[in-house]
C-alpha atoms as an extended CHARMM CRD file, in Angstrom:
* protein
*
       202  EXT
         1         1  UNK       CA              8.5670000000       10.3590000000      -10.7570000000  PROA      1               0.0000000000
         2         2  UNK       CA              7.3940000000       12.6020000000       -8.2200000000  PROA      2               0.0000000000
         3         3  UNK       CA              6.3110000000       12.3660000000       -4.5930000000  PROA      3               0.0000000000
         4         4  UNK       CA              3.1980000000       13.4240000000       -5.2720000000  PROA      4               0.0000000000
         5         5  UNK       CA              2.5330000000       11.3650000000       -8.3630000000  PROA      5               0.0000000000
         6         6  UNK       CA              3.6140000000        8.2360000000       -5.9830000000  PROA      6               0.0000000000
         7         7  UNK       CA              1.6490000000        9.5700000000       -3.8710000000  PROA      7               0.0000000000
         8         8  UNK       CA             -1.5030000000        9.5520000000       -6.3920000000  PROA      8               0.0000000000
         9         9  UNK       CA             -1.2230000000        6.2150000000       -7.6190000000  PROA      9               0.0000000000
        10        10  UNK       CA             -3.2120000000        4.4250000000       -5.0980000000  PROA      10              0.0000000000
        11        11  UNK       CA             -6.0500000000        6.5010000000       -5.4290000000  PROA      11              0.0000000000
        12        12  UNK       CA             -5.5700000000        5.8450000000       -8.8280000000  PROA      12              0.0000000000
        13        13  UNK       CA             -6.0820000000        1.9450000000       -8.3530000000  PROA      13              0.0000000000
        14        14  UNK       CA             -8.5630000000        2.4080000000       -6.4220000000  PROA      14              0.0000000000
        15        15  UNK       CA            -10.7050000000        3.9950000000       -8.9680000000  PROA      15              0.0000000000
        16        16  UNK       CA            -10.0530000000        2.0970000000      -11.5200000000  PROA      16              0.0000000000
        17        17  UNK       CA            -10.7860000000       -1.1250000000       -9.5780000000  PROA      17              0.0000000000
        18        18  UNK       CA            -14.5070000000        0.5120000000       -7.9900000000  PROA      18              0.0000000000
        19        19  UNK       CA            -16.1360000000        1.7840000000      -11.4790000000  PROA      19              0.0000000000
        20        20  UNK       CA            -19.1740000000        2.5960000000       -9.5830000000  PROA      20              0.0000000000
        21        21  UNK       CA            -17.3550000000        4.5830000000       -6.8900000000  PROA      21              0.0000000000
        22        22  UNK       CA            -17.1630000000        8.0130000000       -6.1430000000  PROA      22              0.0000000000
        23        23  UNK       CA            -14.5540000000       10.0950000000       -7.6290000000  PROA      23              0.0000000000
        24        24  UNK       CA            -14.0620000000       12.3650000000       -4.7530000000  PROA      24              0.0000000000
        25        25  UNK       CA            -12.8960000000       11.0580000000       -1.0050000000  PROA      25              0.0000000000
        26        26  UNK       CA            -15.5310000000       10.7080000000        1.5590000000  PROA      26              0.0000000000
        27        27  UNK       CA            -15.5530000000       12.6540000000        4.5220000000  PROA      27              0.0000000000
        28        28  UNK       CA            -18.2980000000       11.2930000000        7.1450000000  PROA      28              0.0000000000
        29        29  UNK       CA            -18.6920000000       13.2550000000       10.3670000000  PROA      29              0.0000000000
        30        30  UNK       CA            -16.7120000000       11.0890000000       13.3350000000  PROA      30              0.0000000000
        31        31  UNK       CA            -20.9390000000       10.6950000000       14.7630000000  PROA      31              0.0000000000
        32        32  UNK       CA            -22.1430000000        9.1700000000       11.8990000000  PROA      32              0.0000000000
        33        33  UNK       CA            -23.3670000000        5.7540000000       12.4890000000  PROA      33              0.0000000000
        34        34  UNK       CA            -22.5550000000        4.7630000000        9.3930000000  PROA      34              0.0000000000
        35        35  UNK       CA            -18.7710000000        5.6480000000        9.5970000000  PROA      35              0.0000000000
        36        36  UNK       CA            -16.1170000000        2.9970000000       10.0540000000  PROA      36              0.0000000000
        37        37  UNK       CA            -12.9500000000        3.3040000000       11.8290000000  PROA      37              0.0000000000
        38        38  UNK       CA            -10.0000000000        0.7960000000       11.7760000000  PROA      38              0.0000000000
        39        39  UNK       CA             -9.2340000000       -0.1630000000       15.1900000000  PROA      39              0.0000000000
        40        40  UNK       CA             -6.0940000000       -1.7300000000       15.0490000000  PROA      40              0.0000000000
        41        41  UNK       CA             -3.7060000000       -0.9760000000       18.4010000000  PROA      41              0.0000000000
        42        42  UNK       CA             -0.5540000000        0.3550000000       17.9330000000  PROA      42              0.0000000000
        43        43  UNK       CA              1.6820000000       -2.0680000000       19.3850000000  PROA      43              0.0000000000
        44        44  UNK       CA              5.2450000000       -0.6660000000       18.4980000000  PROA      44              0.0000000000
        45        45  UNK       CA              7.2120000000        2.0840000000       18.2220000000  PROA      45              0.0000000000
        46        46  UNK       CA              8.5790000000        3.5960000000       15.3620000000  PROA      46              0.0000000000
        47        47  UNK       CA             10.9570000000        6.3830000000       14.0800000000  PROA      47              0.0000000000
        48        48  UNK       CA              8.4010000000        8.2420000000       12.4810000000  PROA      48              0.0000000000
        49        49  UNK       CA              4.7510000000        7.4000000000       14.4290000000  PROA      49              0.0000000000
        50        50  UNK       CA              1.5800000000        8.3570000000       12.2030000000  PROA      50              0.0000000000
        51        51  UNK       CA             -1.6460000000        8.9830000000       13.0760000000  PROA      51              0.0000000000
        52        52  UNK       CA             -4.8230000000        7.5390000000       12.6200000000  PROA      52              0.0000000000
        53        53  UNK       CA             -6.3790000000        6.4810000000        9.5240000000  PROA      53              0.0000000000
        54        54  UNK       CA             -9.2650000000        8.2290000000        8.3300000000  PROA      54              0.0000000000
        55        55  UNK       CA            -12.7550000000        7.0800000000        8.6080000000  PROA      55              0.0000000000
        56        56  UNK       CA            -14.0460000000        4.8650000000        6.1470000000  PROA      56              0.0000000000
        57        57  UNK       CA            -16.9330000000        5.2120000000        3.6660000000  PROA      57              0.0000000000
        58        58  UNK       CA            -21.0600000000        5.2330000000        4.3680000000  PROA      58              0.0000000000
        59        59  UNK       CA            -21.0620000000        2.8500000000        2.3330000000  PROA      59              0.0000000000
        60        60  UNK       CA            -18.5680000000        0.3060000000        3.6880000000  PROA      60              0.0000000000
        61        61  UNK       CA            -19.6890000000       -3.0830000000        3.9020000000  PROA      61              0.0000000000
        62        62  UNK       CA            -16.8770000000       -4.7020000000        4.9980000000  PROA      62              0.0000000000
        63        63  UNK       CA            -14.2660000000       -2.2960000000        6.9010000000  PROA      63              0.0000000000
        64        64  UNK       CA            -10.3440000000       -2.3960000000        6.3840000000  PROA      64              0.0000000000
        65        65  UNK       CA             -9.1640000000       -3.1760000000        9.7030000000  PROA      65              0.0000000000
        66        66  UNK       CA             -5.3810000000       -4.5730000000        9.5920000000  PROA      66              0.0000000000
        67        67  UNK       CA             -3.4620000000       -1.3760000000        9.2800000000  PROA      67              0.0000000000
        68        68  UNK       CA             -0.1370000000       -1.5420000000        7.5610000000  PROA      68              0.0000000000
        69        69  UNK       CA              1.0110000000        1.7030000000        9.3150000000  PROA      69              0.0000000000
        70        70  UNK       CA              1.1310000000        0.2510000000       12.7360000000  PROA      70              0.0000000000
        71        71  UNK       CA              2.2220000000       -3.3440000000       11.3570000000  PROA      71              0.0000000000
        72        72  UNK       CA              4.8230000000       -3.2510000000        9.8830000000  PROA      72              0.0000000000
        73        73  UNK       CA              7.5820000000       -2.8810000000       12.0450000000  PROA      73              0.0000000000
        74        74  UNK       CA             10.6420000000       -0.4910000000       11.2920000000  PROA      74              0.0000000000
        75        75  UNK       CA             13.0860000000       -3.6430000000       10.9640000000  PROA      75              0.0000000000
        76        76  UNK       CA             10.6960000000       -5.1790000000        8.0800000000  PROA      76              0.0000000000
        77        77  UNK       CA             11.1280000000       -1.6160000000        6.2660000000  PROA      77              0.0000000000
        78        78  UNK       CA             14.8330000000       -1.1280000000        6.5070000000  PROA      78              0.0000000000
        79        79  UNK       CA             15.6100000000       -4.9710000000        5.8180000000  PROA      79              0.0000000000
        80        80  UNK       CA             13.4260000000       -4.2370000000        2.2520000000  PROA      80              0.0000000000
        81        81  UNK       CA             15.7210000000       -1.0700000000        1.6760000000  PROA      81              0.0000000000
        82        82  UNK       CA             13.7940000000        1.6210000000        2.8630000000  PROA      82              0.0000000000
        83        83  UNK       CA             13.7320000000        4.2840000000        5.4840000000  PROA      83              0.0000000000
        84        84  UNK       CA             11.6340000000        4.0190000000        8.5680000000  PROA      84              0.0000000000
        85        85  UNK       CA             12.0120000000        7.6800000000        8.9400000000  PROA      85              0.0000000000
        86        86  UNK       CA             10.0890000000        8.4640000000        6.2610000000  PROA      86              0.0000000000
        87        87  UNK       CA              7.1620000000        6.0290000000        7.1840000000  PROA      87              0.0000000000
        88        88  UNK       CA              3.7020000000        7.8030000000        6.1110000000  PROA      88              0.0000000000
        89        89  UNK       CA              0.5650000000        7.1930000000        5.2870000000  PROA      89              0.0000000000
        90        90  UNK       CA             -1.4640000000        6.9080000000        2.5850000000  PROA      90              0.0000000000
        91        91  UNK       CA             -4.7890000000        5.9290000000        2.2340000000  PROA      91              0.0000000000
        92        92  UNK       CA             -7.5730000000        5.8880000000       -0.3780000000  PROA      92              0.0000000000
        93        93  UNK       CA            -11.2080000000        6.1330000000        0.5640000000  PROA      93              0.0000000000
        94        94  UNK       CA            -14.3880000000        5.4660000000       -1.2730000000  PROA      94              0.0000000000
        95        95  UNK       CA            -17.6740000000        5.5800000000       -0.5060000000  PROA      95              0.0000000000
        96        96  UNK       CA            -17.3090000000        1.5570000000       -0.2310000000  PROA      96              0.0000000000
        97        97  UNK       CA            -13.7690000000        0.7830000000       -0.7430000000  PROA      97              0.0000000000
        98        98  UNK       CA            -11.4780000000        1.8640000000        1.1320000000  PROA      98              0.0000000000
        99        99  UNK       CA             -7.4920000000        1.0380000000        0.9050000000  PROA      99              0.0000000000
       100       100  UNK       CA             -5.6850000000        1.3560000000        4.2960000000  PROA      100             0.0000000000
       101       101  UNK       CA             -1.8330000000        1.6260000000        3.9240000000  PROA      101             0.0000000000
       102       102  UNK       CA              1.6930000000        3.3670000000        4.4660000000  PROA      102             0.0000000000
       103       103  UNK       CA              4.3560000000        4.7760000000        2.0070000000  PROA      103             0.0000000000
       104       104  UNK       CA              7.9660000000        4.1510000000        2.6360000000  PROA      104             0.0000000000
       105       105  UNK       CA             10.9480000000        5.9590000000        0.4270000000  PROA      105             0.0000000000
       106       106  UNK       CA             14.1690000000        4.4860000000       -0.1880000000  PROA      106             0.0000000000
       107       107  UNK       CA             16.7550000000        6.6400000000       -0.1460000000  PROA      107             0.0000000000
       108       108  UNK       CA             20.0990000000        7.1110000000       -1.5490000000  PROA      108             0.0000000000
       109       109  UNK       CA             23.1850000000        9.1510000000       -2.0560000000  PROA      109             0.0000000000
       110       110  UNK       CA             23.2070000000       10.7740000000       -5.5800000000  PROA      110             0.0000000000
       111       111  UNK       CA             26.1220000000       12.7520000000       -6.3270000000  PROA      111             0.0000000000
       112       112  UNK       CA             26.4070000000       13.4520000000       -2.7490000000  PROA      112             0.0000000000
       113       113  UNK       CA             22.8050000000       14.4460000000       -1.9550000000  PROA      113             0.0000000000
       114       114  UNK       CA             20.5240000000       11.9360000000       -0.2290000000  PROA      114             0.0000000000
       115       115  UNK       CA             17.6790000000       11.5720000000       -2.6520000000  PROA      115             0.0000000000
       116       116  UNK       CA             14.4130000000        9.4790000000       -2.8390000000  PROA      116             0.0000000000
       117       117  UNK       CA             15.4310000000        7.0610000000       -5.0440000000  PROA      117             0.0000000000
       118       118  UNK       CA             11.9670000000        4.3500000000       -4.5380000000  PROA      118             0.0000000000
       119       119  UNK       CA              8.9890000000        3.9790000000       -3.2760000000  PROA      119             0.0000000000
       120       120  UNK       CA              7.0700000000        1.3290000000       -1.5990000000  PROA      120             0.0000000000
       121       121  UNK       CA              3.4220000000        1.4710000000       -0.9190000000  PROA      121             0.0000000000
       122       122  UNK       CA              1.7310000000       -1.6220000000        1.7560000000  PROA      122             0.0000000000
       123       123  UNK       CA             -1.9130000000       -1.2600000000        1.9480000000  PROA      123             0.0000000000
       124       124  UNK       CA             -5.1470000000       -3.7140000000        3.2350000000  PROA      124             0.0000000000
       125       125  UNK       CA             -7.8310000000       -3.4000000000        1.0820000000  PROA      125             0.0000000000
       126       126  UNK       CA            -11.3430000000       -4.6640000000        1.0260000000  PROA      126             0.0000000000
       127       127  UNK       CA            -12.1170000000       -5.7520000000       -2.7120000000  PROA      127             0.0000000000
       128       128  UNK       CA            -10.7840000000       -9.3420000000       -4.0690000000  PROA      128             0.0000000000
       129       129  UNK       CA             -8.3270000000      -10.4750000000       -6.3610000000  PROA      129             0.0000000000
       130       130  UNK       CA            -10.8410000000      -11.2770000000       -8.5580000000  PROA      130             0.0000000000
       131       131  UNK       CA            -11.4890000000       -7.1540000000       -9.4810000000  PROA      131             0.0000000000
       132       132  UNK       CA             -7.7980000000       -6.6690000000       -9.9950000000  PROA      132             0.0000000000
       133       133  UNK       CA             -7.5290000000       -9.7450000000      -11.8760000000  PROA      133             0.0000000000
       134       134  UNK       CA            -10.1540000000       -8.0320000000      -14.5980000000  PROA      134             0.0000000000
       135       135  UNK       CA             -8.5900000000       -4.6880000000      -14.2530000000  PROA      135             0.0000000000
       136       136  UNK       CA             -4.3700000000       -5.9660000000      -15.0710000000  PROA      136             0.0000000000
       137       137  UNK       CA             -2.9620000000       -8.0100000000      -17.1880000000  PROA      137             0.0000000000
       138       138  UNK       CA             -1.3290000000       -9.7780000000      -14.3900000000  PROA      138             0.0000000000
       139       139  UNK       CA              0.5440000000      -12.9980000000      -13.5960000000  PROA      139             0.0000000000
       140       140  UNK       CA             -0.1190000000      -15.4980000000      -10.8380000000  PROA      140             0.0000000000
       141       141  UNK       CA              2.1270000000      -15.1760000000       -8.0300000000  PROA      141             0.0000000000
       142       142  UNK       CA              2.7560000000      -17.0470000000       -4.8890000000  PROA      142             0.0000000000
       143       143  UNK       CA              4.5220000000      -15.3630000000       -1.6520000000  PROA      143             0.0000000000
       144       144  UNK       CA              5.1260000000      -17.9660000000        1.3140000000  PROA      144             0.0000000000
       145       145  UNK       CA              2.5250000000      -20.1870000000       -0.3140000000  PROA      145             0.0000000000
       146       146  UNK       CA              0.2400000000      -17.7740000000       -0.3380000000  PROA      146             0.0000000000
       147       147  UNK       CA             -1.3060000000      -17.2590000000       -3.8290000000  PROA      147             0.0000000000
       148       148  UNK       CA             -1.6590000000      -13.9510000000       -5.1160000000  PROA      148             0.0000000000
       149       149  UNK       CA             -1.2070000000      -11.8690000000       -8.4250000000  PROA      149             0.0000000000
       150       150  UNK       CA              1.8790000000       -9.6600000000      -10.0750000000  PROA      150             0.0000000000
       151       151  UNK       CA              1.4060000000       -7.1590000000      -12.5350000000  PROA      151             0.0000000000
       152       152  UNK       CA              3.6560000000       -4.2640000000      -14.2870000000  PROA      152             0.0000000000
       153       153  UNK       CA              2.8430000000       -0.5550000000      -13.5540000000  PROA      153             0.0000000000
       154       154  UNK       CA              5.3210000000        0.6130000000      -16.4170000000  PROA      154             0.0000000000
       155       155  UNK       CA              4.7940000000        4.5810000000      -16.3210000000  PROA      155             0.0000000000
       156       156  UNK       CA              5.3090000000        4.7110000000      -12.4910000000  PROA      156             0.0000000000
       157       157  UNK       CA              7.9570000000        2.2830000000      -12.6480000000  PROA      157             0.0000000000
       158       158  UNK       CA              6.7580000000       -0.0240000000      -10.1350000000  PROA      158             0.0000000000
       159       159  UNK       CA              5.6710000000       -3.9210000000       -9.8230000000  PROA      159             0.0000000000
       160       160  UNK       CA              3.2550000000       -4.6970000000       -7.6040000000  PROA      160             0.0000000000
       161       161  UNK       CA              1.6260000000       -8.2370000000       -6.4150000000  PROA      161             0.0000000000
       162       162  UNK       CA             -1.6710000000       -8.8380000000       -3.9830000000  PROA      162             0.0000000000
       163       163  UNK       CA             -2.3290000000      -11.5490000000       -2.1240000000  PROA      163             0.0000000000
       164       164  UNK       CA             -5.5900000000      -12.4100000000        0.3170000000  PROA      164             0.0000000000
       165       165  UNK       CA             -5.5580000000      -10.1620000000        3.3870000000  PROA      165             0.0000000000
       166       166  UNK       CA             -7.8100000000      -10.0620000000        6.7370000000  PROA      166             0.0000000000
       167       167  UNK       CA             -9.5710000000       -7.7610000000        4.8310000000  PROA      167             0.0000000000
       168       168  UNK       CA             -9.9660000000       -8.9370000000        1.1440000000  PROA      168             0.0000000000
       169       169  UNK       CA             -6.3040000000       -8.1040000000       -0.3050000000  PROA      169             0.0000000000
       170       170  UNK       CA             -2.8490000000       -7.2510000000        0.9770000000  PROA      170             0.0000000000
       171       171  UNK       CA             -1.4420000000       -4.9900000000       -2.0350000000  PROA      171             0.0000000000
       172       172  UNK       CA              2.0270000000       -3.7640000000       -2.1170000000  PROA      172             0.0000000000
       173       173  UNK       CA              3.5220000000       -1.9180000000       -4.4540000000  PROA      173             0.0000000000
       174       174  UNK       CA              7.2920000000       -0.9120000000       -5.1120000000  PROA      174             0.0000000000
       175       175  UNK       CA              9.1000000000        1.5310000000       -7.7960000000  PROA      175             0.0000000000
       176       176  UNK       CA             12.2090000000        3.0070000000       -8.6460000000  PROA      176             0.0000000000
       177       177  UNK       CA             13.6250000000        6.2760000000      -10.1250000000  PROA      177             0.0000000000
       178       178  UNK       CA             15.5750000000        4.7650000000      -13.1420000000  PROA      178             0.0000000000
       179       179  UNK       CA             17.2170000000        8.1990000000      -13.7440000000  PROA      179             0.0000000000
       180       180  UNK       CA             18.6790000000        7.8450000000      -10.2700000000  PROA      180             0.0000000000
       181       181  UNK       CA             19.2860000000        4.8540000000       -8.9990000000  PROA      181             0.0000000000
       182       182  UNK       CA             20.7780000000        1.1600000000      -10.8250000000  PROA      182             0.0000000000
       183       183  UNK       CA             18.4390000000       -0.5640000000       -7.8990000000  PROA      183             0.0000000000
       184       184  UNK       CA             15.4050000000       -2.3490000000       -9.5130000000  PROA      184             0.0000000000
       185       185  UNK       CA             12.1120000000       -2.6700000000       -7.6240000000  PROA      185             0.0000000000
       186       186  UNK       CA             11.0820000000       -4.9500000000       -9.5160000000  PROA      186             0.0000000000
       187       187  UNK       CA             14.3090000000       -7.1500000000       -8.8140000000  PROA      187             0.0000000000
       188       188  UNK       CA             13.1140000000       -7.1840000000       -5.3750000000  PROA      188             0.0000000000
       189       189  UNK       CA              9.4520000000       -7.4210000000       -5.1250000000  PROA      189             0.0000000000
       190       190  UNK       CA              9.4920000000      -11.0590000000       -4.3350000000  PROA      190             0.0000000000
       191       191  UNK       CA             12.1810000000      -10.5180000000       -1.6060000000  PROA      191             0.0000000000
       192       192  UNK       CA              9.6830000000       -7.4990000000       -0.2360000000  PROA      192             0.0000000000
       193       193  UNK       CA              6.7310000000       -9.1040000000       -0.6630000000  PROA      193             0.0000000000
       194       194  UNK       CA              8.2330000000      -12.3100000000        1.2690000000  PROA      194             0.0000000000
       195       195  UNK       CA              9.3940000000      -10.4840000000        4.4020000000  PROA      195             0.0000000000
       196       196  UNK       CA              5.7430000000       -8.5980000000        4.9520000000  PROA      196             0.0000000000
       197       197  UNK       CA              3.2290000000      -11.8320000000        4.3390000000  PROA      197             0.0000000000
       198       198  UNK       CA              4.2950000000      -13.0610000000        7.6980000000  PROA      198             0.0000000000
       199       199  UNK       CA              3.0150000000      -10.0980000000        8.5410000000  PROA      199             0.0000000000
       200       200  UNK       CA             -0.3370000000      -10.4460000000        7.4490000000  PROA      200             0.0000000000
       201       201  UNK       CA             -2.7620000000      -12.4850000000        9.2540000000  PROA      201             0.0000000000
       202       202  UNK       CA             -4.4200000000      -15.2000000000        7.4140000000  PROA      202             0.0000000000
């Protein structure tokens, strides 16, 4: 799979999750009252800094605030496999949803070039379990005692669980290149998803 498709499929859940959304990204004006901004402070420092998210949706009732991006510290990403170089963001917006997160590639050598071999996606959303649980055929799924769901993404490859965030849900979402790589995302989405709920406040 592609960077770019990777890339899409967040925007892709977020559709599908907000029926009644807007299919196009909103773009308020940084003076419009109705805007909303996450505020988190960046407190670390990381090989690859990013910068801020983008503004939230006029419609926004309840704003994404806990930012993955300036979380999640580089240790937590290499420990899960991946490369804190290549931290990035990646973000969704709706006119009132809005899915605040960061895109991390796992990388490995492939008859001796260093490829992107996975992809993991950590994002703080403001919807509730409840939506995804009548958009997936998921599975109930605990991390650290904290209950959540799991469900299958098989075109992209990738398992992916969410579990109550700060800001409705914590989502995270990991795949692998099966044409490249013998590593398994979904082998490890329980370690992955263990080491960032500490993370996450409660």
């Amino acid at each position: 799979m592609t960077r770019n498709g990777r890339r899409l499929l967040l925007a892709v859940l977020v559709l599908a999750l907000a029926p009644g959304a807007c299919a196009t990204q909103e773009s308020d004006s940084p003076d419009s009252p109705s805007a909303t901004t996450t505020t988190t402070t960046p407190t670390r420092t990381f090989a690859a800094p990013v910068g801020d998210p983008p503004q939230q949706g006029r419609g926004t009732k309840i704003p994404v605030r806990w930012d993955p991006c300036v979380e999640i510290p580089d240790s937590t990403v290499s420990a899960a496999g991946f490369a804190p170089d290549t931290r990035e963001r990646s973000d969704a917006i709706n006119y009132d949803y809005a899915f605040i997160g960061c895109q991390f590639e796992r990388q490995e050598d492939v008859r001796g070039q260093m490829l992107g071999t996975g992809l993991m996606f950590v994002s703080s959303a403001n919807i509730g379990l409840e939506q995804i649980r009548e958009r997936e055929d998921e599975e109930e799924f605990t991390v650290n005692g904290r209950a959540g769901v799991f469900y299958r993404d098989r075109p992209a490859e990738a398992c992916l669980v969410a579990f109550p965030g700060p800001d409705g849900v914590v989502h995270i979402s990991v795949s692998s290149s099966i044409a490249l790589t013998d590593w398994n995302a979904c082998d490890h989405i329980d370690g992955i998803a263990g080491a960032i709920e500490p993370l996450v406040p409660k």
